[in-house]
mmCIF file of the N, C-alpha and C atoms, coordinates in Angstrom:
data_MODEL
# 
_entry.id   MODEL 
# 
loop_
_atom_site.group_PDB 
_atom_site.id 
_atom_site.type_symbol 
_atom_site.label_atom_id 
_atom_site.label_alt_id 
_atom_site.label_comp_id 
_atom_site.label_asym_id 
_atom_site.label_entity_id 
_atom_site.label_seq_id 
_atom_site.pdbx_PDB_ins_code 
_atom_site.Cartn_x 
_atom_site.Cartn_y 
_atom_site.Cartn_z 
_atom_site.occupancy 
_atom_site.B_iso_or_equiv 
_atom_site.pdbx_formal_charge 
_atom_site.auth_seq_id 
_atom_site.auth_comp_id 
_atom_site.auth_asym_id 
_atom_site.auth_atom_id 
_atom_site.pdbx_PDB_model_num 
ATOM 1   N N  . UNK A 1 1  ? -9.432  -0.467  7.067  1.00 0.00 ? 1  UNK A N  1 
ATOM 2   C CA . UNK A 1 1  ? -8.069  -0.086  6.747  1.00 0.00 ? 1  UNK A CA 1 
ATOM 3   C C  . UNK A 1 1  ? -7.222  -1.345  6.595  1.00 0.00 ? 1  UNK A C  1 
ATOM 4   N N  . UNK A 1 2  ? -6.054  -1.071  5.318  1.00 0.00 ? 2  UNK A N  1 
ATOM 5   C CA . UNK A 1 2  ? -5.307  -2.603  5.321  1.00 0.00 ? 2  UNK A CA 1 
ATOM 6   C C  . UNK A 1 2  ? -4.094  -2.056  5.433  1.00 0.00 ? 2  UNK A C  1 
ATOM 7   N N  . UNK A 1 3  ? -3.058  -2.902  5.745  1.00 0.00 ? 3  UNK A N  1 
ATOM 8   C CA . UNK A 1 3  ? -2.031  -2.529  5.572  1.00 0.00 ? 3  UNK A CA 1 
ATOM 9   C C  . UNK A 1 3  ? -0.821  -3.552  5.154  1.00 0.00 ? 3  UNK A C  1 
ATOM 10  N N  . UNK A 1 4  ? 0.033   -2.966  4.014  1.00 0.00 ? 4  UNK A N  1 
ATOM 11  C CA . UNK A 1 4  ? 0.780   -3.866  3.569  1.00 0.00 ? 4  UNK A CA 1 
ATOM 12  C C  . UNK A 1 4  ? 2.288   -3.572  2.971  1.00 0.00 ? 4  UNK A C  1 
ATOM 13  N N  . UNK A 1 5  ? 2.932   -4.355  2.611  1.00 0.00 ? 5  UNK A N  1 
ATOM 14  C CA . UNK A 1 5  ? 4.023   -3.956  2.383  1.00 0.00 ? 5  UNK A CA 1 
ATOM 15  C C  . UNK A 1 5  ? 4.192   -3.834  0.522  1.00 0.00 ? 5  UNK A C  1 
ATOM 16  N N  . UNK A 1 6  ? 5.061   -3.084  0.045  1.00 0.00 ? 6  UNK A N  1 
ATOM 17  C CA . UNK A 1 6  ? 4.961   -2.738  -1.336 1.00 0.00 ? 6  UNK A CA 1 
ATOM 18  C C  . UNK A 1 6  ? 6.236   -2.634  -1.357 1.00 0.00 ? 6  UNK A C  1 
ATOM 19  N N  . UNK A 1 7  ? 6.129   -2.965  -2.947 1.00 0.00 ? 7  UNK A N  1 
ATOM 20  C CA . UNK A 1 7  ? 7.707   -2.839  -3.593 1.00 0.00 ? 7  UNK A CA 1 
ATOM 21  C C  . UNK A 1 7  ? 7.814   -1.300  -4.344 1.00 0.00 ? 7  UNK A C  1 
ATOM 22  N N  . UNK A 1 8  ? 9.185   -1.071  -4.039 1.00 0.00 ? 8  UNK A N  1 
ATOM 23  C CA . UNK A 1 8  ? 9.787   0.077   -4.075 1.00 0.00 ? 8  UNK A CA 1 
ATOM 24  C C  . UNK A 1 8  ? 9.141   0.830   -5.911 1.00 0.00 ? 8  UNK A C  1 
ATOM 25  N N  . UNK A 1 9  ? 8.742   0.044   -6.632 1.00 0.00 ? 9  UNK A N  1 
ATOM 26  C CA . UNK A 1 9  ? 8.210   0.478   -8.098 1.00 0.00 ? 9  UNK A CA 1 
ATOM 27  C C  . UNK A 1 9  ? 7.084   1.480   -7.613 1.00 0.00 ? 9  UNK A C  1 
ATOM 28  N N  . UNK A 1 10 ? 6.230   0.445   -6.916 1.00 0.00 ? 10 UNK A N  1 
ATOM 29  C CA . UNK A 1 10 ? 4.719   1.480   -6.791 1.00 0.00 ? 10 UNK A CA 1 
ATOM 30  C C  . UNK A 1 10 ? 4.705   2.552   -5.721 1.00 0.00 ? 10 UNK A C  1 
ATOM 31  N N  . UNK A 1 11 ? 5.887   3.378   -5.543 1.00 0.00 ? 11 UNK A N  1 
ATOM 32  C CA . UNK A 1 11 ? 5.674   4.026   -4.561 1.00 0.00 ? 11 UNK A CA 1 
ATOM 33  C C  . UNK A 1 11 ? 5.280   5.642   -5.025 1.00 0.00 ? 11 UNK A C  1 
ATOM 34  N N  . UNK A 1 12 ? 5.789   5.848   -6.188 1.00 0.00 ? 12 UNK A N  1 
ATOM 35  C CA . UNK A 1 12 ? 5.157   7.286   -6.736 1.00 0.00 ? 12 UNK A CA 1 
ATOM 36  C C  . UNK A 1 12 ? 3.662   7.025   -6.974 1.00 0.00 ? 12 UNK A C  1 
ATOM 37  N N  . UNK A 1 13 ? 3.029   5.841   -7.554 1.00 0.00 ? 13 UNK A N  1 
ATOM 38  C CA . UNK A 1 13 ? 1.866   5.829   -7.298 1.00 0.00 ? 13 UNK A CA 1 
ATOM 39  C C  . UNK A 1 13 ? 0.877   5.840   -5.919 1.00 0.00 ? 13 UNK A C  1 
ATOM 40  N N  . UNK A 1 14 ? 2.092   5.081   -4.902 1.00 0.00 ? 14 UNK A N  1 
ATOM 41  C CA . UNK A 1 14 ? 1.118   5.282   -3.758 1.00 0.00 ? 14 UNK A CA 1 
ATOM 42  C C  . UNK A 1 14 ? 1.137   6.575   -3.153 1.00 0.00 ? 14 UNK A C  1 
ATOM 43  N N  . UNK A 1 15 ? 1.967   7.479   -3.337 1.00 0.00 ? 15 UNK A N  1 
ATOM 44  C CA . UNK A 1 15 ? 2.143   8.965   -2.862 1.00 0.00 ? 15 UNK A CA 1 
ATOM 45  C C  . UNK A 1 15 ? 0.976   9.932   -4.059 1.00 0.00 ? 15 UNK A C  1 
ATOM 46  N N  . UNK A 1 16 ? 0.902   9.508   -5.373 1.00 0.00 ? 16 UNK A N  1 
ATOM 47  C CA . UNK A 1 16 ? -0.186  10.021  -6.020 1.00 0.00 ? 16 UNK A CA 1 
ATOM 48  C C  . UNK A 1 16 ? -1.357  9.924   -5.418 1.00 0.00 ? 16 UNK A C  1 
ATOM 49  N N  . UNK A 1 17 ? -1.865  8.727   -5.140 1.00 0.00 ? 17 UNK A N  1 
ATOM 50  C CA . UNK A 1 17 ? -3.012  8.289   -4.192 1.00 0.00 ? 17 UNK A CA 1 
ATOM 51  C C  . UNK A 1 17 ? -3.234  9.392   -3.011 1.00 0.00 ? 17 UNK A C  1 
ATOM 52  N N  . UNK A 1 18 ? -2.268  9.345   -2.237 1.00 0.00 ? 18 UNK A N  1 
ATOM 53  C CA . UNK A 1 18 ? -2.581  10.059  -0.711 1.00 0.00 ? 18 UNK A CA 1 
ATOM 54  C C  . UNK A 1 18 ? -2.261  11.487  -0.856 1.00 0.00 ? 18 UNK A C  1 
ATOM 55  N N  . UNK A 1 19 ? -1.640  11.960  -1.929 1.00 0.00 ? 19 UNK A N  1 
ATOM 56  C CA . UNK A 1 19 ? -2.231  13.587  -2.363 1.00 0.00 ? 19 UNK A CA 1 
ATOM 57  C C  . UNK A 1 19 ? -3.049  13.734  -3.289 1.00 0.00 ? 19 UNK A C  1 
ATOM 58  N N  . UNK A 1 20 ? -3.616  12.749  -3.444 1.00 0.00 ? 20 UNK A N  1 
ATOM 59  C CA . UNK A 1 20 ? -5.068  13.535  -4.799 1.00 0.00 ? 20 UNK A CA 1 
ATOM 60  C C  . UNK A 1 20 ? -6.092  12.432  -4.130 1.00 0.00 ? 20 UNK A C  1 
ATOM 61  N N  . UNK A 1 21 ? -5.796  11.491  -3.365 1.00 0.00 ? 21 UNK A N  1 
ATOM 62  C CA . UNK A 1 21 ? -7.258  10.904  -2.779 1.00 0.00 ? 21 UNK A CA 1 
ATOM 63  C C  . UNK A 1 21 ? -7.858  10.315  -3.911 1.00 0.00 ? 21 UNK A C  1 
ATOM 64  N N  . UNK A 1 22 ? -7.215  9.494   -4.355 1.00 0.00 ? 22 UNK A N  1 
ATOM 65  C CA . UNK A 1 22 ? -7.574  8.450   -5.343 1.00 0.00 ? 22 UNK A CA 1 
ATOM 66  C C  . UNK A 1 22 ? -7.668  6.814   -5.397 1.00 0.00 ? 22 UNK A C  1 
ATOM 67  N N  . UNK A 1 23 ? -8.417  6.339   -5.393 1.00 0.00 ? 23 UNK A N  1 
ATOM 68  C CA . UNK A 1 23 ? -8.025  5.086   -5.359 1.00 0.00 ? 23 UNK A CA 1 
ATOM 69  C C  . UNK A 1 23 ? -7.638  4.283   -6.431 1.00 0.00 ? 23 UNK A C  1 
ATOM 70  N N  . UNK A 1 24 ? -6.737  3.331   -5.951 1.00 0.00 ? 24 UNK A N  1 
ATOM 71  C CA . UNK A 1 24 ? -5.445  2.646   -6.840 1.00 0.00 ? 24 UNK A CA 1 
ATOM 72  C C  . UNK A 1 24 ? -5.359  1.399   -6.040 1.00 0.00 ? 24 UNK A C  1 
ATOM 73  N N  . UNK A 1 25 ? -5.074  0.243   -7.142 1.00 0.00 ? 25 UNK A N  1 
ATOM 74  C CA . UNK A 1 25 ? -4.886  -1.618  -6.762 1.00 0.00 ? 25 UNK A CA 1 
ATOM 75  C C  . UNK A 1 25 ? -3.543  -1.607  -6.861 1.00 0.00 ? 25 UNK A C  1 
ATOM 76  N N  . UNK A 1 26 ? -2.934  -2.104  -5.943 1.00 0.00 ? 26 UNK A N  1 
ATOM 77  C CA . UNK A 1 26 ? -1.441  -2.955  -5.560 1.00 0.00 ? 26 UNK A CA 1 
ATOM 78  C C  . UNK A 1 26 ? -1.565  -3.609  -4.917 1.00 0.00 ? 26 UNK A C  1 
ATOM 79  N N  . UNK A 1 27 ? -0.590  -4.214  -5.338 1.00 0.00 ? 27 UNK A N  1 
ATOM 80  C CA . UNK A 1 27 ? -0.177  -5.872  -4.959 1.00 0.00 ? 27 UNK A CA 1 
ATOM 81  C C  . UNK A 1 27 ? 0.591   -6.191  -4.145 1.00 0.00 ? 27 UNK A C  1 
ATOM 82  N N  . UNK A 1 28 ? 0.903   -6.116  -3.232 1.00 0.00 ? 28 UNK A N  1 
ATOM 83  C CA . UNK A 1 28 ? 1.597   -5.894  -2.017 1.00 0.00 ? 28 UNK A CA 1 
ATOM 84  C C  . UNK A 1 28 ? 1.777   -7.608  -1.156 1.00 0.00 ? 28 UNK A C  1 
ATOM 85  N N  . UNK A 1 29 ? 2.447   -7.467  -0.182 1.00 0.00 ? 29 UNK A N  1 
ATOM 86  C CA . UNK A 1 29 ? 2.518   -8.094  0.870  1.00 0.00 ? 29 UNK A CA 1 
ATOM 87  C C  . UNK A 1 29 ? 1.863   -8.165  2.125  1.00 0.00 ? 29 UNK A C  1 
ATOM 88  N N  . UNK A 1 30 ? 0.969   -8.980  2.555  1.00 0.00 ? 30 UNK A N  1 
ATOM 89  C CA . UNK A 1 30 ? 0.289   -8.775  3.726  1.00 0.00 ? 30 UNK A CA 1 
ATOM 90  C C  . UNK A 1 30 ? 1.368   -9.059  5.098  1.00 0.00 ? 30 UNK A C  1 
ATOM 91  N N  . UNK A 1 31 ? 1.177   -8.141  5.918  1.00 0.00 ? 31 UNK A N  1 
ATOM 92  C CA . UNK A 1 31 ? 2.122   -8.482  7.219  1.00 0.00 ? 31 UNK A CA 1 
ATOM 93  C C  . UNK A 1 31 ? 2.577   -9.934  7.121  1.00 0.00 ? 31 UNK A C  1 
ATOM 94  N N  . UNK A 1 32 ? 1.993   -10.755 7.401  1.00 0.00 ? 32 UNK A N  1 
ATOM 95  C CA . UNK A 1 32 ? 2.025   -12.347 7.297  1.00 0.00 ? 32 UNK A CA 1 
ATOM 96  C C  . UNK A 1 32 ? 2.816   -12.820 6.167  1.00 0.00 ? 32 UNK A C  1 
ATOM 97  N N  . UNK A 1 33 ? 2.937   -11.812 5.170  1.00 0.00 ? 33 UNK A N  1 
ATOM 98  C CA . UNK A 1 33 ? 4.054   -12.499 4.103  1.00 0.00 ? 33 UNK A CA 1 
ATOM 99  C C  . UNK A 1 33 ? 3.016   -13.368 2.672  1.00 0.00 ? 33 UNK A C  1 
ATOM 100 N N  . UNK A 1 34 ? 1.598   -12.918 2.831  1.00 0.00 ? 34 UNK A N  1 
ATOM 101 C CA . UNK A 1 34 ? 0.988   -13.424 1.199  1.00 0.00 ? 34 UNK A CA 1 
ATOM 102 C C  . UNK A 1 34 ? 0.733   -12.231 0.674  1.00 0.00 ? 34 UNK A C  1 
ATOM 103 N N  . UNK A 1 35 ? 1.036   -12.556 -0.853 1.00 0.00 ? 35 UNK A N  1 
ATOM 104 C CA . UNK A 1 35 ? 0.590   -12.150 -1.747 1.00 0.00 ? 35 UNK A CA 1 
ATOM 105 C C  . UNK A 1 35 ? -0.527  -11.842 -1.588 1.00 0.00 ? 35 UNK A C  1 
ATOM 106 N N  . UNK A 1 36 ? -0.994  -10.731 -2.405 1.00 0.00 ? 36 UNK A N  1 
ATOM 107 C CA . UNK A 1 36 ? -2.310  -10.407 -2.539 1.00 0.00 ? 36 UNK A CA 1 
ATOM 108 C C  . UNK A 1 36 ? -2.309  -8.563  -3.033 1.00 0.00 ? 36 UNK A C  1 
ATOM 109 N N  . UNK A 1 37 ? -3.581  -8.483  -4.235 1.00 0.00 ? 37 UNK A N  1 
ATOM 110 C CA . UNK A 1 37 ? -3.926  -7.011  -4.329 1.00 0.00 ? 37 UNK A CA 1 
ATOM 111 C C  . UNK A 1 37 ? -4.751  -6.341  -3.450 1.00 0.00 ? 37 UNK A C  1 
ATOM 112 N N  . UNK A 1 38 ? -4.533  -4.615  -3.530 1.00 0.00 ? 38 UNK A N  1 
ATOM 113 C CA . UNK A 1 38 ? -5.312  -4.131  -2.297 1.00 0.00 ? 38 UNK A CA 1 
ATOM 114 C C  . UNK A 1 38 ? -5.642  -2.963  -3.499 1.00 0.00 ? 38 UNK A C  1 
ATOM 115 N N  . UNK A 1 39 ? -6.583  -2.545  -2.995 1.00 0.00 ? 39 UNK A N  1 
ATOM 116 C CA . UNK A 1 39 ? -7.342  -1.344  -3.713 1.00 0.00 ? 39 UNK A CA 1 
ATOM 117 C C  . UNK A 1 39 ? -8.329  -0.661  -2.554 1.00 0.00 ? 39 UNK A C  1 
ATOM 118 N N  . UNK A 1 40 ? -7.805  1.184   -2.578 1.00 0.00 ? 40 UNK A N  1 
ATOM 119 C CA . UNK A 1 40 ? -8.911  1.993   -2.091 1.00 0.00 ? 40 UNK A CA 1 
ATOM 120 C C  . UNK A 1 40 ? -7.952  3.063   -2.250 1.00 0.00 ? 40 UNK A C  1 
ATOM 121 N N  . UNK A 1 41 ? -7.696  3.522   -1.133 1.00 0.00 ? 41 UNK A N  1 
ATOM 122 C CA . UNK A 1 41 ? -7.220  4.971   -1.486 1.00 0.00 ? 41 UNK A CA 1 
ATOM 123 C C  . UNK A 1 41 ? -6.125  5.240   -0.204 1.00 0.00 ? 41 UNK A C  1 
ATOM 124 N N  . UNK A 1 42 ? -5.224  5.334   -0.650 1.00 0.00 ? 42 UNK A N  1 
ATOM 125 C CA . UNK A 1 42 ? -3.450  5.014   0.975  1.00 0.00 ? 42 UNK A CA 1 
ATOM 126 C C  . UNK A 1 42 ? -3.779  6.303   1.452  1.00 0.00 ? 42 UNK A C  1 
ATOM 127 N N  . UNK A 1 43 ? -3.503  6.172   2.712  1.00 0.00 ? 43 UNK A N  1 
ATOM 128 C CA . UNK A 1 43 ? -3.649  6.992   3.952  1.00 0.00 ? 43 UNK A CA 1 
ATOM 129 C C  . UNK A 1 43 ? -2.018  7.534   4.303  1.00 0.00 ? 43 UNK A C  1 
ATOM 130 N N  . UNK A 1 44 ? -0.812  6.426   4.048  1.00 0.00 ? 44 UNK A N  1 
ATOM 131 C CA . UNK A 1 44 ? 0.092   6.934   4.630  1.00 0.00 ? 44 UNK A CA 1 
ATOM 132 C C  . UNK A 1 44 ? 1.021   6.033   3.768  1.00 0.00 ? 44 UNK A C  1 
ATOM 133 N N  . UNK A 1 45 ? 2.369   6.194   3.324  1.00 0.00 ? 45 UNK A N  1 
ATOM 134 C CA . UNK A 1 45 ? 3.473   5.345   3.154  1.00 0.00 ? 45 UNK A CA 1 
ATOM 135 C C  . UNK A 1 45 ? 4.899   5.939   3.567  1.00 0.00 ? 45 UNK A C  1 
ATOM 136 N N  . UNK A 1 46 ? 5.360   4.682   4.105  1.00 0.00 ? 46 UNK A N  1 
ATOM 137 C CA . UNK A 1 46 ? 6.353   4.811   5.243  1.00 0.00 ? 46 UNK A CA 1 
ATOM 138 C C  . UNK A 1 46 ? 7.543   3.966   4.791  1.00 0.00 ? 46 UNK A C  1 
ATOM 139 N N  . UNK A 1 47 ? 8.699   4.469   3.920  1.00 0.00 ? 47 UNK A N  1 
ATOM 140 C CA . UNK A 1 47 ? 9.862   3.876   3.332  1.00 0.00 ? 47 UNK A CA 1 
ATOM 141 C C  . UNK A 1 47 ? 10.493  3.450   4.560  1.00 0.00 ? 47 UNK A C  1 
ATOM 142 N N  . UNK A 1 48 ? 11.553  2.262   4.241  1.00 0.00 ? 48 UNK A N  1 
ATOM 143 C CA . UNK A 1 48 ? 12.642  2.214   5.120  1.00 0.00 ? 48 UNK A CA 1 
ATOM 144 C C  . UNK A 1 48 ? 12.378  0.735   5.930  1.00 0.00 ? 48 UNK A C  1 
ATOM 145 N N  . UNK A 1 49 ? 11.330  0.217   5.580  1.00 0.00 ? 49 UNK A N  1 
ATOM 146 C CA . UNK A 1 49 ? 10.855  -1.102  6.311  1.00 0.00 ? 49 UNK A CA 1 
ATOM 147 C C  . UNK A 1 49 ? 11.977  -2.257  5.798  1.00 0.00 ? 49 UNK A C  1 
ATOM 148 N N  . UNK A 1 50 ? 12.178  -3.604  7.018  1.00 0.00 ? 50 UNK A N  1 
ATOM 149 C CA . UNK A 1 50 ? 13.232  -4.570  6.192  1.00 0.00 ? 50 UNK A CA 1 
ATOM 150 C C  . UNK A 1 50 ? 12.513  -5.713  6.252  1.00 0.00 ? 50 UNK A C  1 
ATOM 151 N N  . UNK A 1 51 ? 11.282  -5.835  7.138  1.00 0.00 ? 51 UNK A N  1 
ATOM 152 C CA . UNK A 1 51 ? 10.590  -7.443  6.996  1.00 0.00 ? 51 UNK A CA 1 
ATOM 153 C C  . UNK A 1 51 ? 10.948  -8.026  5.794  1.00 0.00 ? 51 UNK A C  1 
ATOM 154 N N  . UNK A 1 52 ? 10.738  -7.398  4.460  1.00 0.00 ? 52 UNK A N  1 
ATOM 155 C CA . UNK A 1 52 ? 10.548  -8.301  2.971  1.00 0.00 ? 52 UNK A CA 1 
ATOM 156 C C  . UNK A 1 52 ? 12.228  -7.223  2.120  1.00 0.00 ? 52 UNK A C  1 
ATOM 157 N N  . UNK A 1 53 ? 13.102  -8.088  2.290  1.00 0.00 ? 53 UNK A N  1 
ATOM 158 C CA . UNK A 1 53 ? 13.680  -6.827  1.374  1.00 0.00 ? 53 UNK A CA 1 
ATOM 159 C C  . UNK A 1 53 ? 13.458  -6.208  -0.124 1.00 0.00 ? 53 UNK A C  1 
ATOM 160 N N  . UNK A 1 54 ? 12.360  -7.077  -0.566 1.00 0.00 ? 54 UNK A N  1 
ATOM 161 C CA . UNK A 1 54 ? 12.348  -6.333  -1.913 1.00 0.00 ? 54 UNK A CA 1 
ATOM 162 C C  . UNK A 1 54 ? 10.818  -5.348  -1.308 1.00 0.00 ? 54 UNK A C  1 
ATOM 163 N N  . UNK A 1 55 ? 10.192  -5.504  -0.451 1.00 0.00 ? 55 UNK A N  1 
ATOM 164 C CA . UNK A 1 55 ? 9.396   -4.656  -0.579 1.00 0.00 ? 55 UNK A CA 1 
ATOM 165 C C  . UNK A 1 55 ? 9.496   -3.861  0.851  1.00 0.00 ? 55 UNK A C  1 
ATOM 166 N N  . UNK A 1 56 ? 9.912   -2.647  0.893  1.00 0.00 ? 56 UNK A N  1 
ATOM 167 C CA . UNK A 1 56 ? 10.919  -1.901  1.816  1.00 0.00 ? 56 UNK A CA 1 
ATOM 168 C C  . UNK A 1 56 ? 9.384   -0.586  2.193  1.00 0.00 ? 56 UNK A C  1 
ATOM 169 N N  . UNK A 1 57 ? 8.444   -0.614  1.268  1.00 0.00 ? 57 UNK A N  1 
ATOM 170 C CA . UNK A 1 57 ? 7.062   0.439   1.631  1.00 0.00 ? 57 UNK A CA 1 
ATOM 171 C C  . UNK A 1 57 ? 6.099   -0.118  2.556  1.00 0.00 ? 57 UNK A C  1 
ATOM 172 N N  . UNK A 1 58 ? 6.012   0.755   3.369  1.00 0.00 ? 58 UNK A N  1 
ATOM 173 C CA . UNK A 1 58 ? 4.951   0.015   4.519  1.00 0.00 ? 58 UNK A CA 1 
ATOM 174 C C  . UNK A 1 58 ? 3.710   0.737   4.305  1.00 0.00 ? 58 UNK A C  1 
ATOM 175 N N  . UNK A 1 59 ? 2.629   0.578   3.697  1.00 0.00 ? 59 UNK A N  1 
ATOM 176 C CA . UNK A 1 59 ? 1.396   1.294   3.252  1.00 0.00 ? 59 UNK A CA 1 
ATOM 177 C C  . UNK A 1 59 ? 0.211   0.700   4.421  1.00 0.00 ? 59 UNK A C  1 
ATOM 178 N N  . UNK A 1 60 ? -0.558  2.174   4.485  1.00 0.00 ? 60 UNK A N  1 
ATOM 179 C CA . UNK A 1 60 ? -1.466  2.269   5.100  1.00 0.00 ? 60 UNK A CA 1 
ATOM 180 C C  . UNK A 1 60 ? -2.562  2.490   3.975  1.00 0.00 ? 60 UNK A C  1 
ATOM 181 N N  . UNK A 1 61 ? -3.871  1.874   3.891  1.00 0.00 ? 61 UNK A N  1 
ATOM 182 C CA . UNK A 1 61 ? -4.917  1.833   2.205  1.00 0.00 ? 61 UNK A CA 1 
ATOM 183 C C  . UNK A 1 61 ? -6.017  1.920   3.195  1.00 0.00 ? 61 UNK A C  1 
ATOM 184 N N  . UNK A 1 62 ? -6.894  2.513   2.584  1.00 0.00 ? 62 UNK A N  1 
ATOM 185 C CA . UNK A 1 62 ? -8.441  2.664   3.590  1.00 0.00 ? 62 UNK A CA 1 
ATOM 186 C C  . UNK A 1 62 ? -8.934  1.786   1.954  1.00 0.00 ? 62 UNK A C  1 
ATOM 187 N N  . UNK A 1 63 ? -9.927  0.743   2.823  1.00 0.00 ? 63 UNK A N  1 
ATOM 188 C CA . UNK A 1 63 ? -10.622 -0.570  2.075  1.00 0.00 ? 63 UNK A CA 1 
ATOM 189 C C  . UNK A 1 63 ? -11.374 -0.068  1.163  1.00 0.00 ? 63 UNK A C  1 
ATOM 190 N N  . UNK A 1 64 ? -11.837 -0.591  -0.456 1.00 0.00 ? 64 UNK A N  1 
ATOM 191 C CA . UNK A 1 64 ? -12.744 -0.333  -0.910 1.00 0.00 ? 64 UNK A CA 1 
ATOM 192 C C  . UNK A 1 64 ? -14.044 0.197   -0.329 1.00 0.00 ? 64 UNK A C  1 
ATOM 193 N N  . UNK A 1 65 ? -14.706 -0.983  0.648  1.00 0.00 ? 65 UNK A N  1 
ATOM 194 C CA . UNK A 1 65 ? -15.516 -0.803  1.597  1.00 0.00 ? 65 UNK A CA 1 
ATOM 195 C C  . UNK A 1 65 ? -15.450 0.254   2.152  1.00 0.00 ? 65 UNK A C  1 
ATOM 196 N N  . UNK A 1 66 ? -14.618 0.796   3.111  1.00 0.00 ? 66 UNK A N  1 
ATOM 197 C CA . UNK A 1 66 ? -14.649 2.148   3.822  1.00 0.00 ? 66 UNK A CA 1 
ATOM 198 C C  . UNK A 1 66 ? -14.840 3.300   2.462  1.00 0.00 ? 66 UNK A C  1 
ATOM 199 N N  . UNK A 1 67 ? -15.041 2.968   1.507  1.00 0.00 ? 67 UNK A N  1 
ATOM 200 C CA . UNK A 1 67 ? -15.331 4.320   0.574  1.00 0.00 ? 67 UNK A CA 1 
ATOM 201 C C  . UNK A 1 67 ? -16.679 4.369   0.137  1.00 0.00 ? 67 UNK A C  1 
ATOM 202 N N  . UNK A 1 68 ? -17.225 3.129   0.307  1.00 0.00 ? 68 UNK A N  1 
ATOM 203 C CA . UNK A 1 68 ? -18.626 3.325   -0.025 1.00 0.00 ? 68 UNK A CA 1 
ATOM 204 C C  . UNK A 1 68 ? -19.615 4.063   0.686  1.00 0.00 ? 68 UNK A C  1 
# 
């Protein structure tokens, strides 16, 4: 499981994801503040976060790996 922060654009996609159980790549923020894409399939997203203000989505993604 990863978890990261996302900007407010990809958030209808990450809610597509966690009601149809799909996996989808975004580019998010790692806690720590790097860049980086994530891909598998979000477990949970949680608006309202202020660590990064442009990216205010706090996503929960189960790993490529965990799908194999």
């Amino acid at each position: 499981m990863s978890q990261f922060f996302a900007h407010e654009r990809d958030e209808q996609r990450c809610r597509h994801s966690l009601a149809f159980q799909r996996p989808i790549t975004v580019t998010g923020l790692t806690l720590d503040g790097k860049e980086r894409p994530f891909t598998g399939v979000v477990q949970s997203v949680e608006r309202g976060h202020t660590t990064y203000a442009h990216c205010p989505l706090l996503v929960t993604m189960s790993d490529t790996a965990d799908m194999a």
